[in-house]
C-alpha positions in Angstrom: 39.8 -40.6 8.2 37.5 -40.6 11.2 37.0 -44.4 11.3 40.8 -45.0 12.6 41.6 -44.5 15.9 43.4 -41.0 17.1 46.2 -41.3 19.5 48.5 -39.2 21.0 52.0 -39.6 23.0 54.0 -36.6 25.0 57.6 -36.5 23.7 60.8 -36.3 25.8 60.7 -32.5 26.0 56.8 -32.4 26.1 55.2 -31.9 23.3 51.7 -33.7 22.6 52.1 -35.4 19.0 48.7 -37.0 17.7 48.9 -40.5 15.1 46.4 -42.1 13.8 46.7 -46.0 14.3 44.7 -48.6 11.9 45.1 -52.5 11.3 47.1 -55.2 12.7 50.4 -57.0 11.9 53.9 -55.7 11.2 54.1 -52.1 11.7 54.6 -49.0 9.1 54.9 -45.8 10.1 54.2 -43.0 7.9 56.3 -39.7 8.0 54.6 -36.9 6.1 56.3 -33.8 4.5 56.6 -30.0 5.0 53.2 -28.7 6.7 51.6 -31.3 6.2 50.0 -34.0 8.2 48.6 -37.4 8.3 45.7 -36.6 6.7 47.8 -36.6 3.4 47.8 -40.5 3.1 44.1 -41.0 3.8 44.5 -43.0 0.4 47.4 -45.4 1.9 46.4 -45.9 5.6 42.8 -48.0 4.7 44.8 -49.9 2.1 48.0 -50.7 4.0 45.9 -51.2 6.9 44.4 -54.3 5.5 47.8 -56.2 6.2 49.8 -54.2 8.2 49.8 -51.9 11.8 49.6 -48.4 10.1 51.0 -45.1 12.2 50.7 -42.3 10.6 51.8 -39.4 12.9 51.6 -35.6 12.4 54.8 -34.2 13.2 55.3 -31.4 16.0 53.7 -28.5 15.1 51.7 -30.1 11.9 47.8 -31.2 11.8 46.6 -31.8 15.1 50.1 -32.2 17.0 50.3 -29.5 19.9 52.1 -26.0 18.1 54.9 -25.9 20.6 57.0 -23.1 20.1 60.4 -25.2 20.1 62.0 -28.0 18.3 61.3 -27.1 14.6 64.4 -29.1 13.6 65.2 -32.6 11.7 67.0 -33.7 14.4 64.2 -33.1 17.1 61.6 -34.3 14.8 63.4 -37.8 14.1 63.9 -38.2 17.6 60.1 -37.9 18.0 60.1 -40.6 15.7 62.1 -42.8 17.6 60.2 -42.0 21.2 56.8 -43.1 19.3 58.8 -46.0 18.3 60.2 -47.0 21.5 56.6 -46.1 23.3 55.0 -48.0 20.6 57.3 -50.9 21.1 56.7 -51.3 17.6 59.4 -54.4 16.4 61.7 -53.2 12.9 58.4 -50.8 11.5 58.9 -50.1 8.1 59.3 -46.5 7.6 57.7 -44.6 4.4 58.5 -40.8 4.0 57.5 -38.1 2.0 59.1 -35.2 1.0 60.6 -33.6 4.4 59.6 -37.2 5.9 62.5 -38.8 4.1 64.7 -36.4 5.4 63.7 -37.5 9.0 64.1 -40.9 8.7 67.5 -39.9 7.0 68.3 -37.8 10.2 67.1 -41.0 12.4 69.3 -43.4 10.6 72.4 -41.0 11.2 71.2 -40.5 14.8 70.1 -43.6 15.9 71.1 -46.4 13.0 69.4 -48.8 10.9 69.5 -51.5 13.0 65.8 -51.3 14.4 64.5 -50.4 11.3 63.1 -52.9 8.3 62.4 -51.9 5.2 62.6 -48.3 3.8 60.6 -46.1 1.2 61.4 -42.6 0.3 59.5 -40.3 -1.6 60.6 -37.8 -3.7 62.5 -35.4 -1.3 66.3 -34.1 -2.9 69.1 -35.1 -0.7 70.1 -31.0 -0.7 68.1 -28.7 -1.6 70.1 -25.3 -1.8 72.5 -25.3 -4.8 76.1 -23.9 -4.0 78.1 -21.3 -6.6 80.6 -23.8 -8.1 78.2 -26.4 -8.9 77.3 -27.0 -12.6 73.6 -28.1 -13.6 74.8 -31.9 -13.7 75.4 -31.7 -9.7 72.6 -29.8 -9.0 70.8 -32.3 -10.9 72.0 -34.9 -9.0 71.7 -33.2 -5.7 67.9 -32.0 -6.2 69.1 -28.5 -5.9 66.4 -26.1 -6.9 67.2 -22.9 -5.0 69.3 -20.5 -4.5 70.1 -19.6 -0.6 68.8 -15.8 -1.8 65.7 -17.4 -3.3 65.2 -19.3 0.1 65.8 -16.5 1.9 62.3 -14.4 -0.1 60.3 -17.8 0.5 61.0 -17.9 4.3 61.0 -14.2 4.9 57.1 -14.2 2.7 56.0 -17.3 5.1 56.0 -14.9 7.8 54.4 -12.2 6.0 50.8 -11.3 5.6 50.9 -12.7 1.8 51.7 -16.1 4.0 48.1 -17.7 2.6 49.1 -16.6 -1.3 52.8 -17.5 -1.1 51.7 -21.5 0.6 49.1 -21.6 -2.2 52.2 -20.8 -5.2 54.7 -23.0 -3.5 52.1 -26.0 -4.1 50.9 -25.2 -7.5 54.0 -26.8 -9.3 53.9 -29.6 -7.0 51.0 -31.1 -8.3 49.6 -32.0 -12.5 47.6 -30.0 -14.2 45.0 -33.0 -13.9 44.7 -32.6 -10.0 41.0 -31.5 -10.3 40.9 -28.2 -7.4 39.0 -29.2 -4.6 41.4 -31.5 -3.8 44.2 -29.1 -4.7 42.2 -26.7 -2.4 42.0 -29.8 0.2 46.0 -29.6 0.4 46.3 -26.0 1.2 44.0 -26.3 3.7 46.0 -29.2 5.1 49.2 -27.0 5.0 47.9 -24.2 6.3 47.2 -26.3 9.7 51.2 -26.0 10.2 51.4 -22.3 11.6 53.1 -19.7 8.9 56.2 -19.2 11.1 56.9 -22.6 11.9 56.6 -23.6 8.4 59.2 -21.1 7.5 61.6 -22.1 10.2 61.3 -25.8 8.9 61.5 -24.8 5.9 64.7 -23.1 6.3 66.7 -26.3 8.6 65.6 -28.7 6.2 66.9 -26.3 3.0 70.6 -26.5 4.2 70.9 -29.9 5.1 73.2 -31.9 2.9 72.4 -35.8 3.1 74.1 -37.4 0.8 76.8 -38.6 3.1 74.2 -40.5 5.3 72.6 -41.9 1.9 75.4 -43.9 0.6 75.7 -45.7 4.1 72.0 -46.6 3.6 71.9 -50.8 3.6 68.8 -51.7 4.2 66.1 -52.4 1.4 64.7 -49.4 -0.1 62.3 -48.4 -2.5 62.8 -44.5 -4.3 59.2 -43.0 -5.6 59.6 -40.0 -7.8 57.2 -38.1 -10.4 58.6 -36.9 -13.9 56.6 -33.8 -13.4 57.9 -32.8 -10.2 59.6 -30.3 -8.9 62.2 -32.5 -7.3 64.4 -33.4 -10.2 64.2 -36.9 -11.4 67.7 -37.6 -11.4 68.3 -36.7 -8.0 66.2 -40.0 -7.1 68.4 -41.8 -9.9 71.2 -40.6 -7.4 69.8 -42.1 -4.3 68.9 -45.4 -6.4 72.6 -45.8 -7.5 73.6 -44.6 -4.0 72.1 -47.5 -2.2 72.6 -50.9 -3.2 70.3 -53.0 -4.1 67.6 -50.1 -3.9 64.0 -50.1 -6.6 63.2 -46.8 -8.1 59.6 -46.5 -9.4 59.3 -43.1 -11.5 55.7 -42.2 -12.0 55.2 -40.5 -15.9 53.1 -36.6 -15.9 50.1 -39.1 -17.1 50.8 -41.3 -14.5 50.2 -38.4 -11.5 53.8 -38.1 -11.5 54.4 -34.8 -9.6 55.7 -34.3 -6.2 52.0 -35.8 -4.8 52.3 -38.9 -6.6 50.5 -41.0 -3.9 47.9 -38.5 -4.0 46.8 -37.9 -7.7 47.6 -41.7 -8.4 47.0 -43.6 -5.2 46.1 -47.2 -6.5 49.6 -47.3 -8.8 51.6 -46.1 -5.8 49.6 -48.5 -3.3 50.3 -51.5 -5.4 54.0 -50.8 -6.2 54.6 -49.8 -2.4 52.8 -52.8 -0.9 54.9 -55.5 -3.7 58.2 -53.4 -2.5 57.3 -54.5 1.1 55.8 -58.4 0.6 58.8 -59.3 -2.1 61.3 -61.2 -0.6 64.6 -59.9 -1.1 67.3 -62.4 -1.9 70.9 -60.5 -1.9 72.8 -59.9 1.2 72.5 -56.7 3.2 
C-alpha cells in the first residue's frame, strides 16, 4: 500500500480524513466497513487502478483519519463522502461499499440522491440489523437481522470495556472461513483496532438501529449485491436487496469460494473479476 499516493482533505466541520488515490480514468470510490480502513482493499485498489481513478478513504475516526471526538454517525460520515466528492470534483464515481460502507452510500443516496452517482456495488451489509419482537425468522431473514437490541447492548457496553481487544478479536472470528490462514486474520484485527474502542462502539450502535429498506427500494441505478454463504450476514437478506432493486446482479460467493463476510479478502481475484465485468458491461434496460 505504500506505492499509492496518501491524501488527505478537512471536512465541513473539520475533521482531517486521509484516502489513498491510485490510477487514472473514471473514478471509484471505495467505502470500507465498521473499524476498518482502506487498507482492507489493498487487493482491489492495484487491480481497479489499472483502469480506473481509485479513492479509497478511511472514514472519520478509522485508519489514519484524525480521531475526532464528534460525528460518529451515518449521516455525518456520508456527508464526508459527498465533501471528498465535491473537493475531488470527481464526475458520477462509482461507489463500492462494504459492510457499514453500504450503509453510507445508502445514507448518501437518501441525503443527497442518485443523480451524481454512476454505478453502485454493495457488499454484504443487512439493510437492519436489530430484529424486532413480532418478527418471525422469514423477516429477519430478509432483513439481515442478527441481534437482539439486549445483545447489542452487551457488545457495545464490552467495546468500551477493558476485554475491548478480546471482544474485537470474537466479533471477527465468524466473519471470516475457516481457510483464512491467521496472520492475515491477525492482519484484520490489527486493522480494527486502529478505530478507537469507544468510537467503534458508538458506530456500532447508530448503524445497528437503522432501518434502510425504505431507501433500498427507491434505489435505480445499476447495482451489483456481493454476499458470502458463510457469512454472518444472511444470504437472503442480499436476495432482498437484489429483488428490491430492479435490474440489480447478485454474485453469492460459496464457503469454498471465500464466501464469508470478507469475501474480497479471502478470494480477491473472483471478487476483482466479477466487480470490474459489473462496471465495463453495458447495461441495456432503462433506469
Amino acid at each position: 500500500m505504500d506505492k499509492f499516493q496518501r491524501k488527505t482533505f478537512k471536512t465541513s466541520d473539520g475533521a482531517d480524513l486521509s484516502y489513498i488515490s491510485a490510477g487514472r480514468g473514471k473514478s471509484i470510490v471505495l467505502i470500507h466497513g465498521w473499524s476498518q480502513s482502506a487498507e482492507q482493499f489493498k487487493y482491489q485498489i492495484p487491480v481497479f487502478a489499472e483502469r480506473y481513478h481509485v479513492i479509497a478513504v478511511d472514514l472519520r475516526g478509522h485508519g489514519e483519519s484524525e480521531k475526532v471526538t464528534y460525528g460518529y454517525r451515518l449521516s455525518r460520515l456520508s456527508k464526508d463522502i459527498q465533501e471528498l466528492i465535491s473537493v475531488l470534483q470527481l464526475e458520477k464515481p462509482h461507489l463500492l461499499g462494504h459492510s457499514m460502507g453500504c450503509a453510507v452510500i445508502w445514507s448518501y443516496l437518501d441525503l443527497f440522491g442518485q443523480d451524481e452517482i454512476d454505478r453502485l456495488v454493495f457488499v454484504d451489509q443487512s439493510p437492519l440489523y436489530t430484529s424486532r419482537p413480532h418478527w418471525d425468522s422469514q423477516e429477519m431473514e430478509e432483513a439481515g437481522a442478527i441481534v437482539t437490541s439486549e445483545q447489542l447492548n452487551e457488545v457495545v457496553y464490552a467495546l468500551e470495556s477493558s476485554e475491548a481487544e478480546e471482544v474485537t478479536r470474537n466479533t471477527l472470528a465468524p466473519m471470516v472461513t475457516n481457510a483464512m490462514p491467521k496472520e492475515q486474520f491477525e492482519w484484520m484485527v490489527q486493522c480494527n483496532l486502529r478505530c478507537p474502542r469507544a468510537i467503534a462502539a458508538t458506530l456500532l450502535y447508530n448503524q445497528f438501529h437503522m432501518d434502510w429498506r425504505d431507501q433500498i427500494v427507491k434505489i435505480r441505478k445499476p447495482t451489483l449485491i456481493v454476499a458470502g454463504r458463510k457469512s454472518i450476514i444472511p444470504w437472503k437478506s442480499q436476495v432482498w436487496i437484489n429483488k428490491s432493486i430492479p435490474h440489480s446482479e447478485l454474485e453469492i460467493f460459496e464457503e469454498v469460494e471465500g464466501g464469508g463476510h470478507f469475501m474480497f479478502i479471502e478470494n480477491p481475484e473472483k471478487f476483482n473479476r466479477r466487480v470490474l465485468q459489473f462496471l465495463e458491461c453495458s447495461i441495456t434496460h432503462a433506469l
